[in-house]
Structures are given as C-alpha cells and as structure tokens.
LUMGUPA-584909 format. One line per field, with one value per atom (N, C-alpha, C, O): x, y, z; residue in three letters. Coordinates in steps of 0.02 Angstrom, whole numbers, plus 50000, padded with zeros to 5 digits. Example, Ala and Ser with C-alpha at 12.3 -4.5 7.8 and 13.67 -1.06 7.14 Angstrom:
u 50660 50615 50660 50712 50642 50684 50645 50670
v 49716 49775 49835 49834 49888 49947 50002 50057
w 50390 50390 50390 50423 50354 50357 50394 50402
type ALA ALA ALA ALA SER SER SER SER
This chain:
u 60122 60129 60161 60196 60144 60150 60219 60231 60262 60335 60364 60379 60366 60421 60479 60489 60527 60608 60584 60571 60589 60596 60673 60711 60667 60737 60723 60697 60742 60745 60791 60844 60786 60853 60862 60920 60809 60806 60762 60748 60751 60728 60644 60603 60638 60546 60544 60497 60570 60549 60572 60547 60613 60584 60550 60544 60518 60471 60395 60345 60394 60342 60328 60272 60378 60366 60335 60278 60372 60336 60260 60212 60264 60174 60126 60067 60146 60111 60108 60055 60143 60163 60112 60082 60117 60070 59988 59945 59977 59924 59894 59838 59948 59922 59946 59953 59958 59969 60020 60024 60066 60119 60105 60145 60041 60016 59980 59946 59993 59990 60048 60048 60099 60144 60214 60213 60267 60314 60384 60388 60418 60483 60545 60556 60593 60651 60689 60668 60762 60787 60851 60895 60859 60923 60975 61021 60988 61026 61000 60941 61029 60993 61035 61041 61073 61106 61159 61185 61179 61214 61209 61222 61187 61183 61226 61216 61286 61356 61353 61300 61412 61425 61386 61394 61349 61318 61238 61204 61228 61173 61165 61116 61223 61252 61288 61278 61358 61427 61443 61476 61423 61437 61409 61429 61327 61244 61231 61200 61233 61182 61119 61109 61083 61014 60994 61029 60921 60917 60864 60821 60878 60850 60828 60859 60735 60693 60649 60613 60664 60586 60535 60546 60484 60434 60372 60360 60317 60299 60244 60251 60166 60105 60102 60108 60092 60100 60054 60007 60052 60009 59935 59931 59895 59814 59796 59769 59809 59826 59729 59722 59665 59616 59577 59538 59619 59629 59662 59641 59728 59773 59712 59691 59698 59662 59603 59631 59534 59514 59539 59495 59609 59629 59644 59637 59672 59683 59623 59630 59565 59505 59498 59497 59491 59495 59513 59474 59577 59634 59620 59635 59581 59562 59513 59502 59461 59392 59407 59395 59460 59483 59513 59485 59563 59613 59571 59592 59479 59453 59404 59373 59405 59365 59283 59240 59287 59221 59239 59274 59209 59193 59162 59102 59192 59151 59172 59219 59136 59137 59131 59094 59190 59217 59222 59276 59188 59171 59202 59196 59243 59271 59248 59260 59196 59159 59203 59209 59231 59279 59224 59187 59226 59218 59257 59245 59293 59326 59375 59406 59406 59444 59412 59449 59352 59297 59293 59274 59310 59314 59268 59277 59211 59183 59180 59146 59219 59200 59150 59140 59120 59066 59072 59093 59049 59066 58985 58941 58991 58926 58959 59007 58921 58938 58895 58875 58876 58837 58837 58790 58910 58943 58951 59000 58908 58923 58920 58962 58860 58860 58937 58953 58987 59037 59093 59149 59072 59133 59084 59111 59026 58992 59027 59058 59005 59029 58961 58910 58989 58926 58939 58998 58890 58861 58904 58907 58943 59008 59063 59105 59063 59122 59201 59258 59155 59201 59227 59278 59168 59168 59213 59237 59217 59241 59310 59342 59343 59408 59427 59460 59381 59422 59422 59467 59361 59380 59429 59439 59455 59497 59576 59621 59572 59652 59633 59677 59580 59599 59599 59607 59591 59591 59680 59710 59708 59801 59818 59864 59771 59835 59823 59858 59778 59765 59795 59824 59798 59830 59911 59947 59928 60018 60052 60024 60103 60146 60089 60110 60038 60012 60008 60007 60005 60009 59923 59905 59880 59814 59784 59793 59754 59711 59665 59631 59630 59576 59544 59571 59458 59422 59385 59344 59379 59378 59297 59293 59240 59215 59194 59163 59208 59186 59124 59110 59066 58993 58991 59036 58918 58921 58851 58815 58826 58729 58693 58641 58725 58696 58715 58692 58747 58749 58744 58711 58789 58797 58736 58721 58707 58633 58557 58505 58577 58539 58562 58529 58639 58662 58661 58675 58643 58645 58588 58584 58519 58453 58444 58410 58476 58468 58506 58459 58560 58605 58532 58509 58520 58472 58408 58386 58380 58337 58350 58316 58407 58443 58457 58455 58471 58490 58425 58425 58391 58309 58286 58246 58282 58262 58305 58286 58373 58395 58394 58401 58389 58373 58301 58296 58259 58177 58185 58144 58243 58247 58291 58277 58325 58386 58328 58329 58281 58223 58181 58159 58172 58115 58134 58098 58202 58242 58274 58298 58277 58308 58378 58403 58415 58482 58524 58505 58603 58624 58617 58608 58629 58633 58689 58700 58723 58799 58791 58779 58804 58799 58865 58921 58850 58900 58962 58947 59018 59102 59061 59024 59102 59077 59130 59140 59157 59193 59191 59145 59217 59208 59153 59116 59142 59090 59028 58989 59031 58967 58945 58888 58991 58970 58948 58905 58975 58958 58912 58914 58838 58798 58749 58702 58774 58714 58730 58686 58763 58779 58734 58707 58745 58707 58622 58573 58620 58547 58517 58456 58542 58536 58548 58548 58564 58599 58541 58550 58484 58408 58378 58318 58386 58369 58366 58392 58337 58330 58337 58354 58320 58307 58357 58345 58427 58467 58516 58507 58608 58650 58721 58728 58760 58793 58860 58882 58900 58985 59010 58976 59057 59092 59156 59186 59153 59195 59234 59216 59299 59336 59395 59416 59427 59480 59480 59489 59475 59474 59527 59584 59505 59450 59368 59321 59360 59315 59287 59254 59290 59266 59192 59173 59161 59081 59032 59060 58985 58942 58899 58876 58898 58850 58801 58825 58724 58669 58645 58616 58648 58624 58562 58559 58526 58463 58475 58513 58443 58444 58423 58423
v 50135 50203 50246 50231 50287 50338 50370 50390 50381 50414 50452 50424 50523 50562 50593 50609 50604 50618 50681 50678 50734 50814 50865 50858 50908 50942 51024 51032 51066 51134 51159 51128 51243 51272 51275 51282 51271 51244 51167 51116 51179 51119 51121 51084 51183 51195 51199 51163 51223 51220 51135 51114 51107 51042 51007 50948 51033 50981 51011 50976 51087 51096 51075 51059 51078 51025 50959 50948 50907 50863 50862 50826 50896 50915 50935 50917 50965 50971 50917 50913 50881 50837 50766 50726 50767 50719 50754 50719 50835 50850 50833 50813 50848 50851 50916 50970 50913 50964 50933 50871 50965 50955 50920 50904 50921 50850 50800 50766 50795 50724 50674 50613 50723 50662 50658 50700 50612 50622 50628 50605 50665 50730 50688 50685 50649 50619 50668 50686 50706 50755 50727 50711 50718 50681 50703 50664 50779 50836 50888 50893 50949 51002 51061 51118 51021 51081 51109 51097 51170 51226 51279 51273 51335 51393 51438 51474 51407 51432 51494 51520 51545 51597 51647 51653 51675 51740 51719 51747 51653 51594 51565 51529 51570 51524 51486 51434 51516 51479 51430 51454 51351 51314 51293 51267 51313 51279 51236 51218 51205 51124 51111 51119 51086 51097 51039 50994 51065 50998 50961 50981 50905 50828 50810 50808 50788 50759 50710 50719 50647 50593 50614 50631 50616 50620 50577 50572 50535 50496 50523 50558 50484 50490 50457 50395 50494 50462 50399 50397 50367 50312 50315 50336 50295 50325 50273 50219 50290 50247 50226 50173 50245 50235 50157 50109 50192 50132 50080 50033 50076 50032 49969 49914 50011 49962 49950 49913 49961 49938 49893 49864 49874 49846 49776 49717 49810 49718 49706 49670 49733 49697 49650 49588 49695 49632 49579 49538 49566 49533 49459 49400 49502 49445 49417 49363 49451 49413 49350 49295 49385 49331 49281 49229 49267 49216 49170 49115 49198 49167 49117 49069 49138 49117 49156 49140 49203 49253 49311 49359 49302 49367 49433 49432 49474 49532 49602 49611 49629 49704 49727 49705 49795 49828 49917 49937 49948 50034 50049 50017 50117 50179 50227 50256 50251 50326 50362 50336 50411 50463 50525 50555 50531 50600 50635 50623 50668 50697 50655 50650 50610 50599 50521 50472 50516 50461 50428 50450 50355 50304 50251 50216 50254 50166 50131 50144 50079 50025 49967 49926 49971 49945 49892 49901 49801 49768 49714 49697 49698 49679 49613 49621 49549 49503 49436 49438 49392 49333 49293 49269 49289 49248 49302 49295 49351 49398 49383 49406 49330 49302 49286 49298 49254 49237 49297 49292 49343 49412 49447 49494 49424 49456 49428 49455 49345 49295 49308 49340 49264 49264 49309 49313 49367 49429 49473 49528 49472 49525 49523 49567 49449 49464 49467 49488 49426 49429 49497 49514 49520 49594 49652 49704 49631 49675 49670 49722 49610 49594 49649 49699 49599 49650 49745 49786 49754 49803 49844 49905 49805 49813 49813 49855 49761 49761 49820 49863 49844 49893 49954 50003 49961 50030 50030 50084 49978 49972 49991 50027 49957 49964 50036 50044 50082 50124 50175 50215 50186 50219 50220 50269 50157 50143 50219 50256 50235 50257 50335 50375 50337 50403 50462 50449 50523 50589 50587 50569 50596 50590 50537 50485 50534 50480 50482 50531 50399 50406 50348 50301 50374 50315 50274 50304 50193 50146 50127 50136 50102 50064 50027 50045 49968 49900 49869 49825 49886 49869 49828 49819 49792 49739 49736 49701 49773 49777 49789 49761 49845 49871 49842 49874 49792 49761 49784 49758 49855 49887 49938 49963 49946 49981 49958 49989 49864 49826 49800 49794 49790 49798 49833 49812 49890 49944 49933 49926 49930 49924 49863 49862 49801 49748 49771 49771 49791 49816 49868 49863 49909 49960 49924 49951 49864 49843 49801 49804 49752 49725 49761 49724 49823 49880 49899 49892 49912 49909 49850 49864 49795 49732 49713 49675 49735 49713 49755 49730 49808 49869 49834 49821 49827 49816 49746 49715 49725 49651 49671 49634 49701 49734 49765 49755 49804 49844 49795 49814 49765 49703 49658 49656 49617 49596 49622 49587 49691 49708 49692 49689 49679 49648 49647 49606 49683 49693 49631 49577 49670 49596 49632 49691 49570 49586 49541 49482 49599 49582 49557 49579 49491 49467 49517 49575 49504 49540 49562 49534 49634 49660 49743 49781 49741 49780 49865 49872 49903 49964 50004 50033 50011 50041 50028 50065 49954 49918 49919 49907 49931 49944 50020 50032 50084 50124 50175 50237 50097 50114 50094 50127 50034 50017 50086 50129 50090 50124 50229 50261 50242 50292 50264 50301 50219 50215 50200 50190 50197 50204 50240 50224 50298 50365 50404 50434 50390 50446 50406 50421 50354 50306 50295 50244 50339 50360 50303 50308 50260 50199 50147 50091 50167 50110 50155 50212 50107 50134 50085 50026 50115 50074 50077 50134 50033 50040 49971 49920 49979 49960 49921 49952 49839 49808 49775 49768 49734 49679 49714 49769 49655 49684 49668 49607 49692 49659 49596 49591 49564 49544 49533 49518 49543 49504 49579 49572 49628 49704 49685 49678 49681 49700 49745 49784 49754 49801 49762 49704 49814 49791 49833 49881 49836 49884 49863 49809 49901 49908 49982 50039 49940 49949 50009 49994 50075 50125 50108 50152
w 64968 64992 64937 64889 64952 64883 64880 64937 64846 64877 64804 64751 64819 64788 64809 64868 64756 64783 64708 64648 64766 64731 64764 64812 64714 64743 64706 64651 64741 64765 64764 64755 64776 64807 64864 64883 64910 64971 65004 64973 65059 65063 65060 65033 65101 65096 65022 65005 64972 64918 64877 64825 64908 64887 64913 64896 64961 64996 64969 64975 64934 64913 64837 64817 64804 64730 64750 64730 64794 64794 64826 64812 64859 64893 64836 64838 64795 64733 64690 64658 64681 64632 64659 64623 64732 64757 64784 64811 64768 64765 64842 64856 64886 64959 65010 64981 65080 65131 65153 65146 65181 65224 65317 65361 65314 65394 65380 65417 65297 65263 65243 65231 65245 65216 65277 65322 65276 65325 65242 65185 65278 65249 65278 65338 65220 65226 65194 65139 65226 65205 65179 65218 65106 65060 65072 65087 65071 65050 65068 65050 65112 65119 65095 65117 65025 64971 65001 65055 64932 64970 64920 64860 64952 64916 64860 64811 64901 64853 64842 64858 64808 64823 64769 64708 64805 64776 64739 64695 64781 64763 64713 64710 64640 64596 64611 64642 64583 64597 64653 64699 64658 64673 64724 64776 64691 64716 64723 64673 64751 64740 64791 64851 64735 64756 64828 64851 64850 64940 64899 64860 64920 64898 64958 65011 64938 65002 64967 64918 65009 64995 65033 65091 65012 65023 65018 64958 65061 65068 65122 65172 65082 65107 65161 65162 65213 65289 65310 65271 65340 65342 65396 65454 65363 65393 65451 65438 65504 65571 65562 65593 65535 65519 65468 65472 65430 65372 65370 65336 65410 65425 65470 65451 65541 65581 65528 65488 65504 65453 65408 65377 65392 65354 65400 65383 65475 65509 65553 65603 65540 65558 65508 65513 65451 65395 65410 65435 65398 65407 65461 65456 65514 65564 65554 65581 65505 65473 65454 65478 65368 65343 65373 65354 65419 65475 65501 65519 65508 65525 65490 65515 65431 65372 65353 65312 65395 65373 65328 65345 65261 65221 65267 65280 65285 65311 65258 65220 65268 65238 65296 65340 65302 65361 65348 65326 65356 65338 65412 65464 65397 65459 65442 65389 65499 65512 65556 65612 65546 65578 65601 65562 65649 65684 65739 65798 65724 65770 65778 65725 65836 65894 65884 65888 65871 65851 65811 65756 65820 65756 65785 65835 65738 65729 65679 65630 65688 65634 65634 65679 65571 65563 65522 65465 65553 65522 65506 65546 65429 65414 65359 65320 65367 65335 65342 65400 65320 65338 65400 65431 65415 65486 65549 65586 65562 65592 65647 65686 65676 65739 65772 65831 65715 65758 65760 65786 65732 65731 65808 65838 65829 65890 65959 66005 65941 66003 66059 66051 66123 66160 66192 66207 66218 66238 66199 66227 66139 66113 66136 66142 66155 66203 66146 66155 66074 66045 65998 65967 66012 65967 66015 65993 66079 66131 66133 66142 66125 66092 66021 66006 65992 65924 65948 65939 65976 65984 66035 66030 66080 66121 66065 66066 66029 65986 65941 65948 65891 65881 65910 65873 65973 66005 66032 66034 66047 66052 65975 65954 65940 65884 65839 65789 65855 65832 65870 65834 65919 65974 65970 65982 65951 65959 65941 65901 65967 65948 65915 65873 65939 65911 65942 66002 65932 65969 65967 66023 65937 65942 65970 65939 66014 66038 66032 66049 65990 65976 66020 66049 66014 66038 66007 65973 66000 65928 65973 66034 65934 65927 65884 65834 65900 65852 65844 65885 65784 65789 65737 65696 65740 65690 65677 65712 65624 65634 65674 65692 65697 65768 65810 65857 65837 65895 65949 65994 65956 66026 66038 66092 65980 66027 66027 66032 66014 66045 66135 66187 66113 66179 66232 66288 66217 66268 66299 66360 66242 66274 66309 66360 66282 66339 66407 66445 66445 66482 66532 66588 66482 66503 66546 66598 66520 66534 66588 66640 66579 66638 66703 66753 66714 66738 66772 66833 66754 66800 66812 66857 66805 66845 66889 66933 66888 66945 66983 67039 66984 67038 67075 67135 67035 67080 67101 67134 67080 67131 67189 67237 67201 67235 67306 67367 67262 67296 67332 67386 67321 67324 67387 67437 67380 67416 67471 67516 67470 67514 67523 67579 67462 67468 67425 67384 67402 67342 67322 67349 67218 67165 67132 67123 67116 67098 67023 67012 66977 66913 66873 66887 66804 66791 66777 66765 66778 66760 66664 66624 66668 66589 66601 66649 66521 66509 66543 66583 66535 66571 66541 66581 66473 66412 66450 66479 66442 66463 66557 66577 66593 66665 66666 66708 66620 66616 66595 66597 66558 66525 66590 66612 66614 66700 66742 66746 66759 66777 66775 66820 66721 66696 66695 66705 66686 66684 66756 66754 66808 66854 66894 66954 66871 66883 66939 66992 66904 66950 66966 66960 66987 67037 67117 67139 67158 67202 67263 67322 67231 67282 67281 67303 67251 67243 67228 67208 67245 67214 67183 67199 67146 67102 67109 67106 67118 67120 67073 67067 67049 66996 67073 67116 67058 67109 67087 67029 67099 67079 67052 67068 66991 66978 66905 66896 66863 66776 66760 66783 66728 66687 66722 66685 66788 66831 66856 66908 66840 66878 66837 66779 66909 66917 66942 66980 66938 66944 67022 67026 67076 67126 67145 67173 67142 67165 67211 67208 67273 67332 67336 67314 67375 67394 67454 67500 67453 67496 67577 67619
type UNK UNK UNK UNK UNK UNK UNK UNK UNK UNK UNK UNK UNK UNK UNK UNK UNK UNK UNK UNK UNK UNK UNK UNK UNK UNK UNK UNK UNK UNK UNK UNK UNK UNK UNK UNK UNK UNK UNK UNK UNK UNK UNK UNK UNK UNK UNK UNK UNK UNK UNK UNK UNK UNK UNK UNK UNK UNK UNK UNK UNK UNK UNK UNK UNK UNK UNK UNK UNK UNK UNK UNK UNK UNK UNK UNK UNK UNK UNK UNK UNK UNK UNK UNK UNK UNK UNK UNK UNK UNK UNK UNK UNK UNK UNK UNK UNK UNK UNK UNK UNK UNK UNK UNK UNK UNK UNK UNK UNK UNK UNK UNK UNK UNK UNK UNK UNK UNK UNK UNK UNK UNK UNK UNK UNK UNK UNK UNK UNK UNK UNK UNK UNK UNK UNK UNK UNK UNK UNK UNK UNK UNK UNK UNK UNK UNK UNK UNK UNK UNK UNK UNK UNK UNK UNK UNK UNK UNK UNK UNK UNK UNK UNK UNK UNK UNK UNK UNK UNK UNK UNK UNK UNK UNK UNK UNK UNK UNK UNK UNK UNK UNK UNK UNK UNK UNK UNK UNK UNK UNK UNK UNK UNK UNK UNK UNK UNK UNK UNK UNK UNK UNK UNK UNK UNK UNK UNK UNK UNK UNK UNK UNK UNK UNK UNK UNK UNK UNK UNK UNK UNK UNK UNK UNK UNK UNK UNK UNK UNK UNK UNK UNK UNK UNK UNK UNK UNK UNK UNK UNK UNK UNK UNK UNK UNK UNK UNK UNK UNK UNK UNK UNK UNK UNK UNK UNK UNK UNK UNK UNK UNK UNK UNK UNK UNK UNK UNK UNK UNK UNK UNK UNK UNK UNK UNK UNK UNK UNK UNK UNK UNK UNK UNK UNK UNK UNK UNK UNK UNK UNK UNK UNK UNK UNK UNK UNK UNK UNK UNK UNK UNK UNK UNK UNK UNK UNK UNK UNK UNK UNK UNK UNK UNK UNK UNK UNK UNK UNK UNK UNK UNK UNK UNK UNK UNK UNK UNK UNK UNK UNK UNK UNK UNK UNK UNK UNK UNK UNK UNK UNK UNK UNK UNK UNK UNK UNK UNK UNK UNK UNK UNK UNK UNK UNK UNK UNK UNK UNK UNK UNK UNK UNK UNK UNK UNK UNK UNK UNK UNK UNK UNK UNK UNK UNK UNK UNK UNK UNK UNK UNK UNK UNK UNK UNK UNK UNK UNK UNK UNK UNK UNK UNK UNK UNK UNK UNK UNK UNK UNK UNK UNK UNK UNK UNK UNK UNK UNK UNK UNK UNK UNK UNK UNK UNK UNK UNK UNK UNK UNK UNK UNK UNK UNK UNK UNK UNK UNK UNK UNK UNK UNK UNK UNK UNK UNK UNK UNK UNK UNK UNK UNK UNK UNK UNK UNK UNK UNK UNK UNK UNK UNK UNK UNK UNK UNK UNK UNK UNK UNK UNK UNK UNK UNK UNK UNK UNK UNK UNK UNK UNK UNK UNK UNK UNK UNK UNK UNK UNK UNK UNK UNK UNK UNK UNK UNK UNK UNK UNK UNK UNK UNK UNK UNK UNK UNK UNK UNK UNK UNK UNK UNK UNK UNK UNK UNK UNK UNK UNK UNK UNK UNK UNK UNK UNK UNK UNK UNK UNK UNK UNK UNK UNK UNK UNK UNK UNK UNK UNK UNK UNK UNK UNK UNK UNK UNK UNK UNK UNK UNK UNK UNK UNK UNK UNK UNK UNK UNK UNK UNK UNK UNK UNK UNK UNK UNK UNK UNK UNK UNK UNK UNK UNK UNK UNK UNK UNK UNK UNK UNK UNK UNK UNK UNK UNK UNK UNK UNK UNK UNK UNK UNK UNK UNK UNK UNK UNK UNK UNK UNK UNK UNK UNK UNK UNK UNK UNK UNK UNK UNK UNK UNK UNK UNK UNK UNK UNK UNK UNK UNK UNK UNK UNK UNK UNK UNK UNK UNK UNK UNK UNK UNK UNK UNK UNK UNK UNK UNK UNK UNK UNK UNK UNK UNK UNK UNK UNK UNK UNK UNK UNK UNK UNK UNK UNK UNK UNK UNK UNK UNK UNK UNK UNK UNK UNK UNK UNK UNK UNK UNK UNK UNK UNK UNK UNK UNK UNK UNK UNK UNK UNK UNK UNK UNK UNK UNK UNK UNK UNK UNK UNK UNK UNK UNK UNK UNK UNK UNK UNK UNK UNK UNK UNK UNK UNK UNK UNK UNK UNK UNK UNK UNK UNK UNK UNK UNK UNK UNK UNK UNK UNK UNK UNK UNK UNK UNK UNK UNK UNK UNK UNK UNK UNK UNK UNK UNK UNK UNK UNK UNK UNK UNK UNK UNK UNK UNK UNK UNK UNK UNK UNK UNK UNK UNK UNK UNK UNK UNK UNK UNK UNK UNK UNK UNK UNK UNK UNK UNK UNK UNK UNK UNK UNK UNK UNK UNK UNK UNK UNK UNK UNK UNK UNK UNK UNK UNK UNK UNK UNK UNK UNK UNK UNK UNK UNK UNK UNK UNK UNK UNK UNK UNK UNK UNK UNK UNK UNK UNK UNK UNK UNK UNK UNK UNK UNK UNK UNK UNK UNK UNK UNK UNK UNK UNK UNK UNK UNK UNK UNK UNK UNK
C-alpha cells in the first residue's frame, strides 16, 4: 500500500501535497492526522506546521480478486481471475485448465465461491455491491439449461395434472425459473422450504 507523510500550514493543505505527490483524489486514499499544527501569532511566530499520513485506500475489488486467487491456489488450480466493474456490479471471471473443479457439480462449487466473495466484498462497506462468480460462461449456459428445465417441467406439471417440485437451488437460480415462467398462463410458481433446501414448486392452473 502506498503511504505518504506530507505537512502544511494546515491540514487540507497537507493532505493536498500528498494527493499530488501520490497523483490521486481525496475518495481514494484514507487521511491519518499526525499533527494539526498551530498557526502561531500573526501566522509566523510560533507556527508549526499539520502532519498527515496518507495512504491509498484499499480496492475492496481487487482485494476479493486477489482471495479468489488465493483459493485457486489452496486448491492446487492455476486459474487466471479478471474483475469487470460496472456500477454497483462486479463479475469475476475465472478461466484456467481445472475449471471443472472451480465449477463443481451443477456450480454448486462456483456458487460458494461466489457466495464468500459477495461477504467479503460487502464487509464493513458503505457501498453494496453485487458479485458474480463465472467461469467460461458457466452461468449463461446455466441459465439456458434452468430455462429449459423450467418449461419441461411446467408441460409435465400440465400434463399430469399435478405440481413438480424442483431440486433445492440458490436464490439467483430460483429466480431465473421463476421469470421464465413468468407468461405462463397455465401454471404457477412459489419458491418453498427453508435454505439451504428452498425450492421451487409449479402448479398446474
């Protein structure tokens, strides 16, 4: 982390030397106040100047990027790990040879990681963001299987005459059956149980 100790006749003006000096904005870095001087009489005589550390705040972005890593490696997979920021919007995108096991069976393991970094990105933050964790597309192959799942069990639901109660799956993922069954006239959808085990049930009109 990057850190300067600048000093002023005041304090905004030592906190603006070092902002220059590190060639950034003041809602980049966090402001440790050393000394906040004293003007002394007639703003000479027995001045002393305000002393502030100053230090590049830490990129709550990059950090989680960094302990995705972190868990690649713990596990013994090389991955390469990219953060796309938009807005409020973070996905990380993870691509590597062993990717199958950074997925797990149905994502369940990808749903993890992305569950720890949406806590650990969040901690202690005034901005809240929302994380997703992808891995070669995974989640919008996922979606379209979900999607497709999502109409066969409706026309079996239809067919039968009798709800079908679909396996336990994260909230993202009940919320994609869900919408895709949205103008579905002939069936309807409620979200049941209690998590880890909250499922999806479609009943027949």
């Amino acid at each position: 982390m990057r850190e300067i100790t600048a000093s002023g006749q005041t304090v905004e003006e030592a906190v603006q030397s070092a902002l220059e000096q590190l060639d950034t904005t003041r809602d980049q870095v966090e402001v440790d106040i050393v000394d906040e001087g004293k003007r002394g009489i007639l703003g000479i005589f027995g001045s002393k100047q305000a002393i502030v550390n100053v230090s590049m705040a830490a990129d709550p972005v990059e950090d989680v990027r960094q302990y995705l890593q972190q868990i690649a490696e713990n596990m013994g997979i090389q991955m390469e790990i990219t953060a796309n920021v938009t807005g409020n919007q973070v996905i990380y995108d993870m691509d590597g040879d062993n990717i199958a096991m950074m997925i797990g069976k149905r994502g369940q393991t990808l749903n993890a990681l992305q569950y720890l970094a949406h806590l650990a990105i969040n901690k202690d933050r005034k901005v809240h963001y929302v994380v997703t964790v992808d891995a070669q597309g995974y989640r919008a192959r996922r979606k379209g299987t979900l999607e497709s799942l999502a109409d066969k069990m409706a026309n079996k639901a239809i067919q039968t005459d009798k709800e079908v109660i679909l396996e336990p799956m994260p909230a993202f993922e009940r919320k994609i059956v869900h919408h895709a069954l949205q103008d579905n006239e002939q069936v309807t959808t409620a979200s049941e149980g209690l998590e880890p085990n909250r499922h999806i049930v479609i009943r027949p009109l």
